[in-house]
N, C-alpha and C positions, 0 to 999 in steps of 0.2 A: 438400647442404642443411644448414643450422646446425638445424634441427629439425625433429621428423615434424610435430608441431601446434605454432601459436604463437598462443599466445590475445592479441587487443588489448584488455586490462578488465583487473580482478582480482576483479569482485565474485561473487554469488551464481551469474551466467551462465557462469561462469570456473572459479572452485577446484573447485564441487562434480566437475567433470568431470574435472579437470586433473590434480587430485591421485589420484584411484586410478590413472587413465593413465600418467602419471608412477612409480607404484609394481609397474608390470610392465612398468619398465625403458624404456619408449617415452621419447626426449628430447622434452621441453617446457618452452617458451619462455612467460611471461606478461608481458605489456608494461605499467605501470600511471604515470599522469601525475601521480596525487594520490595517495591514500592507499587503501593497499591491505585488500582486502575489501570496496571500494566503497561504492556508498553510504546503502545502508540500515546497513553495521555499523558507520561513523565520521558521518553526518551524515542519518540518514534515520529508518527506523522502529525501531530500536533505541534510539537516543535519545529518540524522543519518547513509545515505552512506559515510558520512566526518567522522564520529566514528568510524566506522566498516574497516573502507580499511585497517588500521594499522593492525587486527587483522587478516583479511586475508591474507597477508603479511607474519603477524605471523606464523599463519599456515603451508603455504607452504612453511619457512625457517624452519620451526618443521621437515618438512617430508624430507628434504636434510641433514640431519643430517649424519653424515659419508659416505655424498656421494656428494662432493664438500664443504659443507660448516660448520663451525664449529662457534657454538655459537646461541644463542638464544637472540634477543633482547626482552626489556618489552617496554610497554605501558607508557609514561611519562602521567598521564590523564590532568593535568594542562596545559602542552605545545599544546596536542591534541583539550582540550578545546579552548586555544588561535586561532588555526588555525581553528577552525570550526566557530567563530564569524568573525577570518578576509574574510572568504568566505561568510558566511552566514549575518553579517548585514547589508552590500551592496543592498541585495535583496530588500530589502522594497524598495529603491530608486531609485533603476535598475526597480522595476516594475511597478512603478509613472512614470517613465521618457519615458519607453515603451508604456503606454498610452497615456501622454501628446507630445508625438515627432509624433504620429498617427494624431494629435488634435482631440484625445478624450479629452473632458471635466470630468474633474476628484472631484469627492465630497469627502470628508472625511467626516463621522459620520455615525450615525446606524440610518437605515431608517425602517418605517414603513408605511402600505399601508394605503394609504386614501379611495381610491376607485381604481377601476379598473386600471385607466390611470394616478395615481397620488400618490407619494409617498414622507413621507417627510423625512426630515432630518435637523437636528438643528433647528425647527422651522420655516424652510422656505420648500414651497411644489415644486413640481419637477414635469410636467408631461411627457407624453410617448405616443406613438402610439404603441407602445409594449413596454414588460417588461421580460426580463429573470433572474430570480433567479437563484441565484448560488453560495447560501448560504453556503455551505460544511457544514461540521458534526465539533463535537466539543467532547472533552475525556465527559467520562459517570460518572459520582461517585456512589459508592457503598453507596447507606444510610446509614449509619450506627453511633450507639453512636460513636462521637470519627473522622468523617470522615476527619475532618479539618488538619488533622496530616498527611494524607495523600497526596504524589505527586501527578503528573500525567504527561504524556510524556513530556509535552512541556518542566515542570520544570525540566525532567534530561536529556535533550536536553541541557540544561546549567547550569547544575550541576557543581559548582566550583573544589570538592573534590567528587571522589570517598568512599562512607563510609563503612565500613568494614563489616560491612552485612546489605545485602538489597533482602526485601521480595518482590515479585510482585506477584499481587493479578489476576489472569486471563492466559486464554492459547492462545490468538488467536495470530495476527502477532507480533503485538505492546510489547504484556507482553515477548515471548520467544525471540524476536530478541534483545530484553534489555538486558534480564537474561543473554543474549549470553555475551553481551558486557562488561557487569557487571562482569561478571564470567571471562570473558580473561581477565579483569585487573585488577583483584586479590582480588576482593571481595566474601564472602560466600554469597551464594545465594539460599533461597529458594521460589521457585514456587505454589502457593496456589490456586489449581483452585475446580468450582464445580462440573465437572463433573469429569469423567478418561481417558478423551484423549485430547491432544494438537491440535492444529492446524487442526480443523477438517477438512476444505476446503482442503488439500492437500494429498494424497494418504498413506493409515494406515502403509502400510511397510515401505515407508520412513521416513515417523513421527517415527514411532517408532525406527527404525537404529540412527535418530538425536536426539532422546531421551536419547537414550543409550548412547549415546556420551557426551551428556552434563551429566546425571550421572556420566560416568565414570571421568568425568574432575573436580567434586565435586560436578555438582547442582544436590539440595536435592528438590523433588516435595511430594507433596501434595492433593491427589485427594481426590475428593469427600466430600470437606470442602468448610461450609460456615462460613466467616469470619463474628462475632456478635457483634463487638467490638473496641472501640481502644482506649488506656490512655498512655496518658506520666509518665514516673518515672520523679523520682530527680534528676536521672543523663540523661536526655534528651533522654531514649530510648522508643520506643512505645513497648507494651505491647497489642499483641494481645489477641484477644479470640474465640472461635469458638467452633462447635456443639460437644459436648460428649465430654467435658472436655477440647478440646481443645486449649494448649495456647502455643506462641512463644513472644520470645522479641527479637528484634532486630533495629537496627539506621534508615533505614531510607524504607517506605513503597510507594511501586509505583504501583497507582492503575493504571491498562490497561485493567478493565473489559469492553471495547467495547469504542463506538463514538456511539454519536445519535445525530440527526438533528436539523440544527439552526432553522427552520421553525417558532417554537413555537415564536419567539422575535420579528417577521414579523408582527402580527395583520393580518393575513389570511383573517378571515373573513369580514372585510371591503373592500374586492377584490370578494370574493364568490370563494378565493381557496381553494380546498378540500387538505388535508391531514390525515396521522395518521400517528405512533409511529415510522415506517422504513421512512419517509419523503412524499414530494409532489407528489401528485398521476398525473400522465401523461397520455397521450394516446398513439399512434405510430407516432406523430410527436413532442413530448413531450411539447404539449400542455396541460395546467391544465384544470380546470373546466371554468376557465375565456376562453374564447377563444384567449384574445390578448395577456395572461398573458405564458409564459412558463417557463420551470426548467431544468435543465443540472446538470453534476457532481454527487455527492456525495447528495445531497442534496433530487435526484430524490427518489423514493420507488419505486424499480426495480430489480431482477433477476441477471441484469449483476454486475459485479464486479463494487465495487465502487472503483475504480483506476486511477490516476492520465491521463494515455494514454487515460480511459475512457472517464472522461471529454470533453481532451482535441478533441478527436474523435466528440462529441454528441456538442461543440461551434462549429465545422466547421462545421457540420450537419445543425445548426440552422442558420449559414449564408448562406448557400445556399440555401436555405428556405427562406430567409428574401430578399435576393436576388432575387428571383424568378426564380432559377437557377435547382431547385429541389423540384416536389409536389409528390416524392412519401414516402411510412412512411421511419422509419432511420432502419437500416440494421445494423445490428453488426458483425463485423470480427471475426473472432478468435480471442479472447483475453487471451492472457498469463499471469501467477501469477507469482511471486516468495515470498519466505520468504528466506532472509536474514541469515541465520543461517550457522553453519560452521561444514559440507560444506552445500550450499544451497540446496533448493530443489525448481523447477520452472517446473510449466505443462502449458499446452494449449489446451482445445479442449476438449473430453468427458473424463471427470475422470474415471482417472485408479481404482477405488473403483467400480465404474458405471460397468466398462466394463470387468472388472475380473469375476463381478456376473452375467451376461450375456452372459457367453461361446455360445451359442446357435446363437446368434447378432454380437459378438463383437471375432477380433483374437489379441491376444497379442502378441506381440516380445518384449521380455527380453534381457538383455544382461549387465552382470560384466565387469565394464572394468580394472578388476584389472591383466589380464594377456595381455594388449592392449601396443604394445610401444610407444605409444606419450602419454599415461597417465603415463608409469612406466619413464620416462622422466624427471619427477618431484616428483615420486613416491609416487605416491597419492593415496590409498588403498580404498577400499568400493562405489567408485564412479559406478552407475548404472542407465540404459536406459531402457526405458518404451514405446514401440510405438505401439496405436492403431489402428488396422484397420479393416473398415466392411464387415464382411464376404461375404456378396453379393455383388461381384465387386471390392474388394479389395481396397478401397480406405481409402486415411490415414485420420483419424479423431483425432486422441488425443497423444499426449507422454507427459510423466513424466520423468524427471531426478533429480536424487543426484548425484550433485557431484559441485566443488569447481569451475566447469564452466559451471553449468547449466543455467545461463540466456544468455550464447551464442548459447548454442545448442538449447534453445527451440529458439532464436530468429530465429536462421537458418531454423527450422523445422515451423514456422508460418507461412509463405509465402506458403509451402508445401500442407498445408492446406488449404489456402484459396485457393491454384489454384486447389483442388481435385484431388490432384498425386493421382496414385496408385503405387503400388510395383514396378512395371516397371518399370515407368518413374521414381523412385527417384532410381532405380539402373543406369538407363540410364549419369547422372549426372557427369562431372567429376571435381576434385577440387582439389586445390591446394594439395602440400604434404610437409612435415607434416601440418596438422592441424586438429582442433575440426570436424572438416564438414566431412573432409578425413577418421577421424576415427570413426563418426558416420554411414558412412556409409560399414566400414569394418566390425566391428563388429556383424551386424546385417546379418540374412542372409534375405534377404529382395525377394531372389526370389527360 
């Protein structure tokens, strides 16, 4: 065999595992067609936190307004864009060199399965005494007459020029955290989705408060529309169309109706791996139908959150495994969400949607922190806590927050979780003062 493991990816699903394996001497092979580290660290969520910071920024100089600070900066989007290539094209390089400094042997090209233990690439075959995929997902296109005219994330991830109105076709992460950015930097923006709610995976009362907000800042939505259509004018505008007369013109269209799985480019069946439409079907050691063969990331057909920590979680899962360090199935931690939106909204643990409908199972603790003084500090209005817990035995199981620092508070409250505080023990706690942690837990009356 040319190698113990040969991972087909390079990104998050890939190095985290590859690389300490790789460093107690085990050969490893990593195959990658694009650019390596994949694609949250050259065209994904890396990039789009390098867009969004200036407007967060923005924000919280908005809410100091006659209260130290006078003036409101804009958005230069061309300088923004220069600074998000000089961080971001390094990556590919940085994440070739992270492999090859490991001495991983590194392929470039897109591979396909020969059989079980063999896969090729350019013509020359590769084999393996294991295999892990960890293909990730790639943007979806909406079929449609016309669809060519349309974006999709990667492309306004480096979007030259901002164009003065731009539709997005979709409600999940990818289309509102756009719309968000699009809209701070002074483009009209509307929203076209087909059902009537956003961001279903995150809890209805705070969708909707960020909903509002993005209305009231000018973005115009659109529910309950399917897009049937797309033609270019004479002067370079696309020209939608949609159900019951439906039609919009505007510059430039970004479709973000979902990701779906590289799998299909694989030749599966020349291996005997099973899949369908959400990705590679696994077991509880996320082994496929092959037994030598396994999947990781984004790639998997799986329940848990396809996120980037996830990944990175489920390669260190498979080296300990591969190691012989660990034969029991993989265990999932609390895993926390956020979406990007201003102000964010980040949970962890049973949805607040889950556990509101279940009064009978589940106790909620609420809390505004708009009468709180280390929030009115920067005076940051609408920000709100959400913490679950189970009624028998009081133990914490899930919180939701909005607010303009909710991926620290829910990081805070993660660990919470996985140790199965109850009430007590998280009043028990003492923490610095002022801070986020300090006022999470004043506010709440937790005992």
């Amino acid at each position: 065999m040319d190698f113990s493991v040969l991972y087909i990816g390079s990104g998050q699903a890939s190095w985290n595992g590859a690389v300490p394996l790789a460093k107690t001497g085990v050969k490893i092979g990593v195959i990658e067609e694009s650019q390596y580290g994949g694609v949250c660290s050259n065209k994904g969520c890396n990039a789009k936190i390098i867009l969004d910071k200036p407007l967060e920024l923005i924000n919280r100089v908005k809410d100091m307004q006659g209260r130290g600070l006078d003036g409101v900066p804009s958005v230069n989007w061309e300088d923004l864009m220069a600074h998000k290539h000089e961080l971001i094209v390094p990556q590919d390089s940085h994440g070739k060199a992270r492999l090859d400094n490991a001495g991983i042997t590194t392929i470039t090209g897109h591979a396909e399965f020969v059989d079980a233990h063999t896969v090729s690439v350019n013509g020359k075959n590769y084999t393996a005494d294991k295999i892990v995929i960890a293909t990730g997902l790639r943007p979806h296109q909406l079929d449609v007459p016309g669809k060519e005219l349309f974006a999709n994330s990667t492309d306004f991830l480096s979007l030259p020029h901002m164009p003065k109105h731009v539709t997005v076709l979709g409600g999940g992460f990818v289309a509102i955290e756009f719309a968000t950015i699009a809209n701070a930097v002074g483009a009209q923006v509307d929203v076209i989705i087909r059902s009537n709610r956003i961001l279903r995976q995150f809890p209805a009362k705070y969708v909707a408060e960020v909903q509002a907000d993005l209305k009231a800042r000018g973005v115009r939505f659109v529910p309950n529309m399917n897009v049937q259509s797309a033609t270019e004018g004479e002067d370079g505008q696309i020209e939608l169309t949609g159900d019951n007369g439906f039609e919009l013109t505007t510059d430039y269209v970004l479709d973000a109706t979902g990701r779906i799985p590289n799998h299909d480019q694989l030749n599966l069946e020349a291996a005997g791996v099973k899949a369908n439409n959400h990705g590679i079907e696994v077991n509880e050691y996320l082994q496929t139908s092959t037994p030598n063969i396994y999947a990781a990331g984004d790639a998997v057909d799986k329940k848990t959150p396809k996120l980037t920590p996830t990944a990175a979680f489920e390669s260190r899962y498979l080296t300990s495994v591969f190691k012989g360090e660990n034969d029991q199935p993989i265990k999932y931690p609390p895993i926390s969400e956020i979406v990007f939106t201003s102000p964010r909204i980040a949970q962890v643990g049973v949805h607040l949607d889950e556990a509101l409908a279940q009064p009978d199972k589940y106790e909620v603790t609420e809390a505004s922190y708009d009468g709180d003084w280390f929030r009115q500090v920067e005076n940051e209005q609408g920000a709100a806590l959400s913490l679950i817990f189970e009624k028998d035995g009081g133990t914490l199981v899930g919180a939701a927050e909005k607010s303009n620092n909710a991926d620290n508070t829910i990081n805070t409250i993660v660990p919470y979780l996985a140790m199965k505080m109850t009430k007590e023990q998280l009043n028990d706690l003492v923490y610095v003062f002022p801070s986020i942690e300090y006022t999470l837990q004043r506010r709440l009356p937790l005992v």
